[in-house]
KOLTOR-306822 format. One record per residue (C-alpha): residue number from 1; residue in one letter; chain; x, y negated, z negated. Coordinates in nm, 3 decimals, always signed. Each point is the difference from the previous one (the first is absolute). Layout:
REM KOLTOR-306822
ATOM     n   res   chain         u         v         w
ATOM   NUM     A       A         X         Y         Z
...
***
This chain:
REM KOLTOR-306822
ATOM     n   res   chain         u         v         w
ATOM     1     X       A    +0.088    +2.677    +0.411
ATOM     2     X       A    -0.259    +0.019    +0.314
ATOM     3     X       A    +0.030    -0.400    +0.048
ATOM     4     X       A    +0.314    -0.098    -0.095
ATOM     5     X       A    +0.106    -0.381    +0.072
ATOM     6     X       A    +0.303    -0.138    -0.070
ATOM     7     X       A    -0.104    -0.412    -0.084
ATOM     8     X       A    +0.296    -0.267    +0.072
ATOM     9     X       A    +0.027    -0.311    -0.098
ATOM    10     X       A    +0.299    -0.227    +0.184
ATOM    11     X       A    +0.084    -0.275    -0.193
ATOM    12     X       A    +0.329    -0.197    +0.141
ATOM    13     X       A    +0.241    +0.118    -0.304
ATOM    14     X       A    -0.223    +0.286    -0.100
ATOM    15     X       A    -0.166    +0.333    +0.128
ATOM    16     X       A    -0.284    +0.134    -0.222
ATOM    17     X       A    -0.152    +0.336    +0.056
ATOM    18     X       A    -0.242    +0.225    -0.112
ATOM    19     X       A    -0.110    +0.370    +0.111
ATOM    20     X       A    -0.356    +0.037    -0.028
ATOM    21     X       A    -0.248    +0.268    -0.006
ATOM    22     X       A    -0.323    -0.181    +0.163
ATOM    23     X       A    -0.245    +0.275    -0.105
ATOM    24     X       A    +0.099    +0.008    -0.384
ATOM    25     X       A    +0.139    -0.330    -0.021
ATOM    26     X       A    +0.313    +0.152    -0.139
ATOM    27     X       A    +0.310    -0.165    +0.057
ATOM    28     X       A    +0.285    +0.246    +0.047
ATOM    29     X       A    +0.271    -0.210    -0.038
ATOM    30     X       A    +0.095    -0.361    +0.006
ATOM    31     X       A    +0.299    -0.260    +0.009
ATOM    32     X       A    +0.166    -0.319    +0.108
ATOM    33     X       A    +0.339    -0.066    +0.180
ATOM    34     X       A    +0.118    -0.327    -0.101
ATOM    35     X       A    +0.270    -0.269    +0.126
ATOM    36     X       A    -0.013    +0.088    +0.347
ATOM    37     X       A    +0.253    -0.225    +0.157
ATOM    38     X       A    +0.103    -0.183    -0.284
ATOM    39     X       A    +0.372    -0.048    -0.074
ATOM    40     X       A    +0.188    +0.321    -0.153
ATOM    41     X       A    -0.320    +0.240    +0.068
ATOM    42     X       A    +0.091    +0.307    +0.087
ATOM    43     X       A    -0.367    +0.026    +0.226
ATOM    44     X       A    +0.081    -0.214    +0.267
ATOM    45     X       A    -0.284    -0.021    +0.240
ATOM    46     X       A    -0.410    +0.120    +0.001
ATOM    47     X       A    +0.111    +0.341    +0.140
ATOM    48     X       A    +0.267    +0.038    -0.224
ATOM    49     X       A    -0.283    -0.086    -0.277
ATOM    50     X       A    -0.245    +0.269    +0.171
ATOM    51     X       A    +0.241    +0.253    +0.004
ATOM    52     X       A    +0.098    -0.047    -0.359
ATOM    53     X       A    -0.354    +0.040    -0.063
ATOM    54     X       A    +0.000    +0.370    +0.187
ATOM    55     X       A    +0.293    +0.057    -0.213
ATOM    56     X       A    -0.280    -0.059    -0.330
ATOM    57     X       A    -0.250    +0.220    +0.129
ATOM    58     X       A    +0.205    +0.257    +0.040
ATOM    59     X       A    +0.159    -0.037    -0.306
ATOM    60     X       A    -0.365    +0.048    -0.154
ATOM    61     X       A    -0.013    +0.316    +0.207
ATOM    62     X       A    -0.214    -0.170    +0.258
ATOM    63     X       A    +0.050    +0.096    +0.376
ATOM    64     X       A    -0.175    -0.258    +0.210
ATOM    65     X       A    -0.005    +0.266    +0.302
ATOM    66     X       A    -0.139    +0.292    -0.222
ATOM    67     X       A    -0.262    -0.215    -0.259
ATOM    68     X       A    -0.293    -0.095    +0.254
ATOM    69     X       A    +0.122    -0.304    +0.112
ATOM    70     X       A    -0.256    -0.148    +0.225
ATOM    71     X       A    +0.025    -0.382    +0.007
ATOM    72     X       A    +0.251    -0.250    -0.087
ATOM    73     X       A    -0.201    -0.323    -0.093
ATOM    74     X       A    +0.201    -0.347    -0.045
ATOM    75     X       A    -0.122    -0.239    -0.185
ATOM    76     X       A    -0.070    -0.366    +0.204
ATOM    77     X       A    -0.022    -0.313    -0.148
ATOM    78     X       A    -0.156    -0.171    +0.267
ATOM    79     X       A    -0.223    +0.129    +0.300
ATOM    80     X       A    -0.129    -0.350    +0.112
ATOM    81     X       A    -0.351    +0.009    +0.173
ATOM    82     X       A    +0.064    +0.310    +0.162
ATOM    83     X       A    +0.082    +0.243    -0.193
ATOM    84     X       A    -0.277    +0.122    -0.270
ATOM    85     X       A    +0.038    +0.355    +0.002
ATOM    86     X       A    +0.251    +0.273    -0.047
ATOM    87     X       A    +0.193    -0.024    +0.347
ATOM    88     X       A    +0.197    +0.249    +0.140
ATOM    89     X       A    +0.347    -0.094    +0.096
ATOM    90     X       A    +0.156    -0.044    +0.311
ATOM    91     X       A    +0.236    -0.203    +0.183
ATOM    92     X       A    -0.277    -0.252    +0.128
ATOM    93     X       A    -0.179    -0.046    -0.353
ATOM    94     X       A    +0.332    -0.006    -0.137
ATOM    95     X       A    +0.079    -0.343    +0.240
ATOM    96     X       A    -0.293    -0.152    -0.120
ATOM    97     X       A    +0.071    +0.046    -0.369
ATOM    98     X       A    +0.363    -0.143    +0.113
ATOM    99     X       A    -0.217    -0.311    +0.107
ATOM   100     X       A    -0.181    -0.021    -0.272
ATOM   101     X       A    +0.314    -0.067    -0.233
ATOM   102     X       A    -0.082    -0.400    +0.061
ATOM   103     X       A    -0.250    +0.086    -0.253
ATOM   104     X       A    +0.220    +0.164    -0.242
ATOM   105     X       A    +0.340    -0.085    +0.047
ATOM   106     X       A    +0.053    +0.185    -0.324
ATOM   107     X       A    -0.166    +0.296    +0.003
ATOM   108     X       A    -0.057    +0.108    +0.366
ATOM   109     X       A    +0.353    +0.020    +0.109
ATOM   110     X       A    +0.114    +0.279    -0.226
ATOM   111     X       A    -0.326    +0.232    +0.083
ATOM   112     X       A    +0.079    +0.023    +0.324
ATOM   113     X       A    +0.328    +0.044    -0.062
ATOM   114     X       A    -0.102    +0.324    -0.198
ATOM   115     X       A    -0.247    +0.117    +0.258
ATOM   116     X       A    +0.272    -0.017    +0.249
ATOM   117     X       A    +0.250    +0.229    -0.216
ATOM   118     X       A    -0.293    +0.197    -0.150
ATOM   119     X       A    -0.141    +0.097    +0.363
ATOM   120     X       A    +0.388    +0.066    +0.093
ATOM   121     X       A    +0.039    +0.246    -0.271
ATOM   122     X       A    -0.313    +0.169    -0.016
ATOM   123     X       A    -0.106    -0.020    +0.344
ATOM   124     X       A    -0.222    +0.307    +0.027
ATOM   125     X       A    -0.267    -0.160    -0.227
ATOM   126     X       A    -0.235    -0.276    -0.019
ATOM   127     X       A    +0.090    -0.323    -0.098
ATOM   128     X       A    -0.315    -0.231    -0.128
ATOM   129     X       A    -0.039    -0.333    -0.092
ATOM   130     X       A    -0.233    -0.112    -0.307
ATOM   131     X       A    -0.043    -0.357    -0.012
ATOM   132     X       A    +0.049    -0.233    -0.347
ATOM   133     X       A    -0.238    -0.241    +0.153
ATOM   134     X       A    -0.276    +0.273    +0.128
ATOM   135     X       A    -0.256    -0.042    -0.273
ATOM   136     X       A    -0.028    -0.353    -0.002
ATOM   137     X       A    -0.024    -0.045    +0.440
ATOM   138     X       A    -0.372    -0.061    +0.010
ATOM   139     X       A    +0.002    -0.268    -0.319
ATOM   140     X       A    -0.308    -0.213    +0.095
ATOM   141     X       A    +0.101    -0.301    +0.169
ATOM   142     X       A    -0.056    -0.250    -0.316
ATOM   143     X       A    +0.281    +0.161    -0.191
ATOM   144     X       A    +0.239    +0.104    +0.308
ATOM   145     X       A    -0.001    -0.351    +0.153
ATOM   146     X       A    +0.267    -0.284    -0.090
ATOM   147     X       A    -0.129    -0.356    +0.088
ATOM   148     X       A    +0.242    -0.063    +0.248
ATOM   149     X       A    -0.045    -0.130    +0.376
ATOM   150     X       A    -0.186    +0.266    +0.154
ATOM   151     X       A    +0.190    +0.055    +0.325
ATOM   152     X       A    +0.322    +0.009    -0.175
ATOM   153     X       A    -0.140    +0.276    -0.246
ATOM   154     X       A    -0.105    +0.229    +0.281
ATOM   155     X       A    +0.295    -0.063    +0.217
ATOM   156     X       A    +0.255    +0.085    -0.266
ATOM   157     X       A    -0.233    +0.270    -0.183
ATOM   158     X       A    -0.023    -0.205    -0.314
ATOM   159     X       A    -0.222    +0.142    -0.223
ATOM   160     X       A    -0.016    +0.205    -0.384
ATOM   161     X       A    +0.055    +0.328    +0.064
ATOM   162     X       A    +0.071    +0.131    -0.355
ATOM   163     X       A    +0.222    +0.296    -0.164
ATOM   164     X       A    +0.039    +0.266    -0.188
ATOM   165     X       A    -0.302    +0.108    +0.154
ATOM   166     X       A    +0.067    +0.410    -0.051
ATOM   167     X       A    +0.051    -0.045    -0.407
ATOM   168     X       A    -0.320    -0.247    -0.033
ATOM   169     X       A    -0.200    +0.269    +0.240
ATOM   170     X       A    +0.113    +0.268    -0.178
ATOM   171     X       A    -0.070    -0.162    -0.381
ATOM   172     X       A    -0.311    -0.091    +0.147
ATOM   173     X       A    -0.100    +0.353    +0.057
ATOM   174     X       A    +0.158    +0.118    -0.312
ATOM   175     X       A    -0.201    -0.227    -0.244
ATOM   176     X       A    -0.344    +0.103    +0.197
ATOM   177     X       A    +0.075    +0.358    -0.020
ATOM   178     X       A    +0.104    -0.051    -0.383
ATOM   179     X       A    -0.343    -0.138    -0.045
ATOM   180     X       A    -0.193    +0.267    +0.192
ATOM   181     X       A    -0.136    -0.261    +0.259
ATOM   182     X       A    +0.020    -0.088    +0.357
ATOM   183     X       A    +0.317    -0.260    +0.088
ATOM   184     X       A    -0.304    -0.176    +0.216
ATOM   185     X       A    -0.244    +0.000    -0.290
ATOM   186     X       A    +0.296    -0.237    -0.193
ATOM   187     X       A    +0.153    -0.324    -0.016
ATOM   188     X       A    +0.359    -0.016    -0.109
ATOM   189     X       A    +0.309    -0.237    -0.052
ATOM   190     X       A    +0.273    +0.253    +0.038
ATOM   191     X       A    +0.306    -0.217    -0.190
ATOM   192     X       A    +0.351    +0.160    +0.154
ATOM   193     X       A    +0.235    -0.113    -0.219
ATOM   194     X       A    +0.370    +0.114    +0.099
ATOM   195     X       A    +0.304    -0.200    +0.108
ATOM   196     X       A    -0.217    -0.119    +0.216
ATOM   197     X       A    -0.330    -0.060    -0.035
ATOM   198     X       A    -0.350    -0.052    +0.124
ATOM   199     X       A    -0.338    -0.013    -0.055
ATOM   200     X       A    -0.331    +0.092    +0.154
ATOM   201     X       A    -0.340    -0.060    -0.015
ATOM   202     X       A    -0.191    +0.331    +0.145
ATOM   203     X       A    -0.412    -0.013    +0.056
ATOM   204     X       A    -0.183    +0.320    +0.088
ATOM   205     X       A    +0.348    +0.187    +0.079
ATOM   206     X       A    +0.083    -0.310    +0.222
ATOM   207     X       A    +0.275    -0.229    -0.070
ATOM   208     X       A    -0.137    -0.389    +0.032
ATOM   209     X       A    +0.331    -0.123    -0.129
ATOM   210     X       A    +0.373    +0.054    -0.075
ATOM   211     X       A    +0.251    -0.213    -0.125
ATOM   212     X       A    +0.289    +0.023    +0.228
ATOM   213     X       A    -0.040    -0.158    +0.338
ATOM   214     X       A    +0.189    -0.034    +0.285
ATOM   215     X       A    +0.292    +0.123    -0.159
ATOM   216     X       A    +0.047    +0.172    -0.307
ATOM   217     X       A    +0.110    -0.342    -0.139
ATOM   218     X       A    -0.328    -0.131    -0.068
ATOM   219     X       A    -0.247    +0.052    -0.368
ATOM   220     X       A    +0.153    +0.119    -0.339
ATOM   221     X       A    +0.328    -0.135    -0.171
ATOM   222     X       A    +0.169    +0.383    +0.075
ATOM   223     X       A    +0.410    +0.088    -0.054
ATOM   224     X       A    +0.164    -0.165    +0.220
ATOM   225     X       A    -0.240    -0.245    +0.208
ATOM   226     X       A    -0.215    -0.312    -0.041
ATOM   227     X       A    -0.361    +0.124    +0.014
ATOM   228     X       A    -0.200    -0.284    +0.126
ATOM   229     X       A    +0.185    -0.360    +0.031
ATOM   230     X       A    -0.076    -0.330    +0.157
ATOM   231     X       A    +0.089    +0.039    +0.343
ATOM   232     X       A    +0.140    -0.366    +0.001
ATOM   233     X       A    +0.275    +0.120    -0.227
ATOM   234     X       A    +0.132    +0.162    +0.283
ATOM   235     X       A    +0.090    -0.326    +0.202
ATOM   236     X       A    +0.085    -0.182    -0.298
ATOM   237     X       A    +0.272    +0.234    -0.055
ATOM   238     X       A    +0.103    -0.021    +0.367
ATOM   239     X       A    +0.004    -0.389    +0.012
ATOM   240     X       A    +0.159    -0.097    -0.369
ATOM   241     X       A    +0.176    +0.282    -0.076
ATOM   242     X       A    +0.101    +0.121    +0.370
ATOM   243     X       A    -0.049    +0.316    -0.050
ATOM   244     X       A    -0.064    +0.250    +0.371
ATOM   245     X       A    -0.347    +0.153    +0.042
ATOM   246     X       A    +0.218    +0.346    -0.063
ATOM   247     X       A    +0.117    -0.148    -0.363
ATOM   248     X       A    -0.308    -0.081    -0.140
ATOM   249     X       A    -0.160    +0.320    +0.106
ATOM   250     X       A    +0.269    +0.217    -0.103
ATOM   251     X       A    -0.011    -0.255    -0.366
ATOM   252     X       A    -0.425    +0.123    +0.005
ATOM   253     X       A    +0.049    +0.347    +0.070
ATOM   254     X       A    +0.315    +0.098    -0.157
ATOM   255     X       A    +0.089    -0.218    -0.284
ATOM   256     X       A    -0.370    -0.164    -0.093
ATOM   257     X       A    -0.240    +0.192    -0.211
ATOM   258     X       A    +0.100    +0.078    -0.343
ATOM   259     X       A    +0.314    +0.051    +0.112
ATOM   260     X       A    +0.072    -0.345    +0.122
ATOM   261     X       A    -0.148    -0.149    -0.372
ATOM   262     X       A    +0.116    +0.241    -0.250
ATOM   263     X       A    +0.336    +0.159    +0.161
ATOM   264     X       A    -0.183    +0.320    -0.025
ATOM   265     X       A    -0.261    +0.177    +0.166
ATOM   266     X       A    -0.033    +0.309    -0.241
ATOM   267     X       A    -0.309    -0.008    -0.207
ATOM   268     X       A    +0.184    +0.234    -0.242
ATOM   269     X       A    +0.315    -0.207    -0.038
ATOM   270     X       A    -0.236    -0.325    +0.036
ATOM   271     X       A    -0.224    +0.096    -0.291
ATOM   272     X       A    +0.369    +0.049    -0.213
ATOM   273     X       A    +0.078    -0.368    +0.108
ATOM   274     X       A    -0.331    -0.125    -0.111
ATOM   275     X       A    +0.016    +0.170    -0.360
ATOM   276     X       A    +0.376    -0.151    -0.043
ATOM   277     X       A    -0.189    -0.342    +0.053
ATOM   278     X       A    +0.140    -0.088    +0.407
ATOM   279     X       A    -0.240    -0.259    +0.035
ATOM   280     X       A    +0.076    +0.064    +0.417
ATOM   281     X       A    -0.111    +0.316    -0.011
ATOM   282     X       A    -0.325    -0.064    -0.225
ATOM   283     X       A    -0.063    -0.292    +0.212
ATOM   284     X       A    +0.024    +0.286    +0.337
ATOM   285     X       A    -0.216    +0.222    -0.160
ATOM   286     X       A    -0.276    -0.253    -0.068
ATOM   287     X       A    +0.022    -0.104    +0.357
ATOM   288     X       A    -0.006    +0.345    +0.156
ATOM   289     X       A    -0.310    +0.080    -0.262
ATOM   290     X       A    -0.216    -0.368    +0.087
ATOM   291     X       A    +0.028    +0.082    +0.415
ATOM   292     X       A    -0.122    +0.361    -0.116
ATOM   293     X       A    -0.311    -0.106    -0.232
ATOM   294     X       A    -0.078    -0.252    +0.291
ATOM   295     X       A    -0.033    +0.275    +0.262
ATOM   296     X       A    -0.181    +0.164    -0.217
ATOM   297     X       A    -0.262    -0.250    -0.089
ATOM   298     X       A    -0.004    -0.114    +0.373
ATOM   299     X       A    -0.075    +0.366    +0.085
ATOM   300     X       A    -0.216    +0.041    -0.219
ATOM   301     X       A    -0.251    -0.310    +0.148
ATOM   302     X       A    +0.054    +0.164    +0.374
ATOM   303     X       A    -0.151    +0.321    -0.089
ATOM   304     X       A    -0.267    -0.140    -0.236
ATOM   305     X       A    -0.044    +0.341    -0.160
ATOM   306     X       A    +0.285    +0.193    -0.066
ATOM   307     X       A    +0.011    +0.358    -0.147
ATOM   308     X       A    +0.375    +0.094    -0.029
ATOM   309     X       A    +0.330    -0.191    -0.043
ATOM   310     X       A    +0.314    +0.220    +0.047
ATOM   311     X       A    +0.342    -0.064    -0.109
ATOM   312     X       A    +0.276    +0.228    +0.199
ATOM   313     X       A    +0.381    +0.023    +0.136
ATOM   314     X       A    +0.290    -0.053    -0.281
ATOM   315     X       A    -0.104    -0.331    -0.191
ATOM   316     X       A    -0.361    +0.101    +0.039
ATOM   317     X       A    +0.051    +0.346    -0.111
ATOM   318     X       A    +0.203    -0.002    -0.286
ATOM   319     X       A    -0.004    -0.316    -0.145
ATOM   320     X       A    -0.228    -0.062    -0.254
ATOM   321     X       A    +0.075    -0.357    -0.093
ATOM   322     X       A    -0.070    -0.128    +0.337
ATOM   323     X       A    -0.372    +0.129    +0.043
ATOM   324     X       A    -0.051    -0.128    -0.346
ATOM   325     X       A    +0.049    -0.331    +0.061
ATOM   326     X       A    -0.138    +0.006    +0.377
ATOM   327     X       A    -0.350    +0.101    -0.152
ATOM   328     X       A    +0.009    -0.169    -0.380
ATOM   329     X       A    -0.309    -0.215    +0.021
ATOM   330     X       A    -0.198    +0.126    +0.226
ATOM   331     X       A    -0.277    +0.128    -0.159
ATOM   332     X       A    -0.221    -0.264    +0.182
ATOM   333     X       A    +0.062    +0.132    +0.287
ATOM   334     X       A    -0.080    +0.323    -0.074
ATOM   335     X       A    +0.324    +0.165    -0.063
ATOM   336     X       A    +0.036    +0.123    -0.358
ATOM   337     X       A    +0.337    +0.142    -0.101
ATOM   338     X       A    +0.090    +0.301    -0.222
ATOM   339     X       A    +0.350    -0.076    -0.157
ATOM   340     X       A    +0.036    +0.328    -0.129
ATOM   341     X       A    -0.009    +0.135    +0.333
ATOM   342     X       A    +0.183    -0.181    +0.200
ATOM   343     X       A    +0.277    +0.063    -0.242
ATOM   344     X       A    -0.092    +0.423    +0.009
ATOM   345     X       A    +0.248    +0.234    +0.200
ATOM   346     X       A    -0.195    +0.176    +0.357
ATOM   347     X       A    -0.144    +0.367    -0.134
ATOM   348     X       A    +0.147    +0.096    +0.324
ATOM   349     X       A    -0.418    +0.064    +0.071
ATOM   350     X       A    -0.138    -0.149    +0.338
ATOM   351     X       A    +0.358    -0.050    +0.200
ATOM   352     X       A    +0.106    -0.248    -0.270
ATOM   353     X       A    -0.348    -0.201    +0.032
ATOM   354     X       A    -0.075    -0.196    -0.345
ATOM   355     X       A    -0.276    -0.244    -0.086
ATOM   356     X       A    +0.109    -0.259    -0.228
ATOM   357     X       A    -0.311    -0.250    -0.024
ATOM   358     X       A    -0.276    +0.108    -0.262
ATOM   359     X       A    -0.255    +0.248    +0.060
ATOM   360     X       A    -0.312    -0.279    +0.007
ATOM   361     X       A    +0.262    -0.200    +0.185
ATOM   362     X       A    -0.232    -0.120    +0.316
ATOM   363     X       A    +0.343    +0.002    +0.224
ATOM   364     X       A    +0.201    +0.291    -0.052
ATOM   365     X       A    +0.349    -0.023    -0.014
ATOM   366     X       A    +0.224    +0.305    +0.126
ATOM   367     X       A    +0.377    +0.061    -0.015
ATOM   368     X       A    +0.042    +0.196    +0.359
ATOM   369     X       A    +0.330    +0.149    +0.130
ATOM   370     X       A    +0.046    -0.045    +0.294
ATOM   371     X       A    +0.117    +0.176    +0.311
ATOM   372     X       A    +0.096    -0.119    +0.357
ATOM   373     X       A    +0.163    +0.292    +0.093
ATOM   374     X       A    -0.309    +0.239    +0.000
ATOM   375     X       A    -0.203    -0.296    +0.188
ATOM   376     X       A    +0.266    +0.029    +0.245
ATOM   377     X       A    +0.060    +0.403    +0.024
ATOM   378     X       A    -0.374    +0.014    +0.016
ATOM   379     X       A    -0.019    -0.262    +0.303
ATOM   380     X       A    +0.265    +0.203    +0.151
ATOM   381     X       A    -0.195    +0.324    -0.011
ATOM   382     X       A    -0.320    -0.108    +0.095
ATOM   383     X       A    +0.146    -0.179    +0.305
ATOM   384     X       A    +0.095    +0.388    +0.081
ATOM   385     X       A    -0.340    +0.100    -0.066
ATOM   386     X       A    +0.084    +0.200    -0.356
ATOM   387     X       A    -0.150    -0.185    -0.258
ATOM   388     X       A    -0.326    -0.115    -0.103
ATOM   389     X       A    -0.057    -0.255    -0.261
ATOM   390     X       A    -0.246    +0.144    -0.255
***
């Protein structure tokens, strides 16, 4: 491997990693140290957790000093207004990103956390930063704006900044390769559909609008967290039920979502629940589907025309029932759906790409794997000047 990158991703319990060739798009290896911290783990800390995953490698005959290694590249959640490109890492971009956590208290904290043990560990190579909220920095002002006082908005950097920007780039250029066209010759609603979720609305290779905002809190009913809600619940909570600002937005992220109606946030276990007649979980699942369908419609009008609709991550990928009933009746609006596709195995053709919408459907409809990891090894290398994006 000429380009080898080794892609992290810091969560605060969790360490996922991947070893990536960024000329073949081969990954070499992978894993995910869990339960860091947590009572009774035997990983107690993030270098612990890094170490463990050296320990992995190795055990897969993989020595990070011997197999190319050129980059490390850590996934960020948030990179504010400043940071919309791969960034190389050092001490004074790393206090920046320590600012930034305001933003996301969540998700921010533990990245740098893993730079800072990452760079310890492996500190004669080049630590990058690729940005979750990249693709989505130059939204057009109509869909980035909240209407909210003005001054306040640009004083405390209030604005959507959006997510999971690497998978919908990369499904993006996936379902325009698939199709033998130019991404800018397209319009697309890339549909990310994981534990959490998001959508966007992409016009000529341009995103024009994304679900998640400010936070990753905002859009689709997803695992764990609210999706969109009435921001007046908020201080209803905190005046009747006298709940802190830091209970109600652990109660949305952490214990909202499908979780927080069903009990469960498995779409495998949830679907069991449904067919043994748990009229909370069918009652979830109808919820999670009507927010999706009304993205989708709403998306839909922004573009005016659209050409492709992708489905990716877990739920998206590999669960048929839920892109059934997200497109069932939609023939109106151009998107006509093949049953006996959706419901067909990938041929392992095409990196996994699948169309599932009808051949004289005028929108088609793809199934599209997706993979953050090569966006990011691929950022990483061409920030060093070795790779060139076909």
């Amino acid at each position: 491997m000429n380009n080898a990158v080794l892609v992290i991703n810091s969560g605060s319990s969790s360490l996922k990693f991947q070893l990536v060739d960024a000329d073949s798009g081969v990954a070499r290896a992978a894993g995910n140290v869990e339960r860091i911290g947590e009572p009774w783990s035997a990983v107690a800390d993030h270098e612990q957790a890094l170490r463990r995953a050296f320990d992995m490698l190795a055990t897969d005959g993989i020595d990070l000093q011997a197999c190319g290694l050129v980059a490390v590249g850590h996934r960020v959640v948030h990179g504010g207004m400043e940071f919309h490109q791969p960034t190389p890492l050092d001490d004074t971009v790393i206090g920046k990103l320590e600012r930034l956590s305001a933003l996301a208290p969540l998700h921010n904290p533990p990245a740098v956390l893993g730079i800072r043990v990452a760079r310890r560990l492996l500190p004669d190579v080049a630590h990058i930063a690729v940005f979750d909220t990249a693709f989505f920095h130059d939204l057009p002002p109509a869909a980035a704006t909240y209407a909210i006082d003005r001054e306040l908005a640009q004083t405390w950097r209030i604005r959507r900044y959006g997510f999971h920007g690497c998978s919908h780039r990369y499904v993006s250029e996936r379902a325009a390769a698939f199709l033998g066209r130019p991404r800018d010759g397209l319009n697309q609603i890339v549909l990310h559909l994981g534990n959490g979720a998001s959508a966007s609305a992409i016009a000529a290779g341009r995103p024009v609008d994304t679900s998640m905002g400010l936070t990753p809190l905002e859009g689709l009913v997803m695992g764990t967290r609210s999706g969109d809600l009435d921001p007046g619940v908020i201080g209803y909570l905190w005046r009747t039920a006298k709940m802190g600002v830091d209970d109600i937005e652990a109660m949305l992220n952490q214990r909202s979502g499908v979780l927080g109606l069903a009990g469960e946030r498995d779409f495998r276990r949830l679907r069991a629940m449904i067919e043994s007649g748990d009229p909370a979980a069918q009652l979830a699942y109808d919820v999670f589907i009507h927010r999706l369908r009304r993205y989708l419609g709403g998306y839909l009008a922004v573009l005016g025309h659209t050409d492709v609709v992708s489905f990716t991550a877990g739920i998206g990928e590999h669960d048929p029932a839920v892109r059934r009933d997200a497109l069932t009746g939609m023939a109106e609006l151009g998107i006509r759906f093949d049953e006996d596709r959706n419901l067909a195995a990938s041929d392992g053709e095409s990196d996994g790409v699948r169309r599932i919408s009808t051949d004289d459907s005028p929108i088609t409809v793809l199934v599209v794997p997706t993979n953050e990891e090569l966006v990011i090894a691929r950022d990483c290398v061409s920030v060093l000047g070795g790779y060139r994006r076909a």
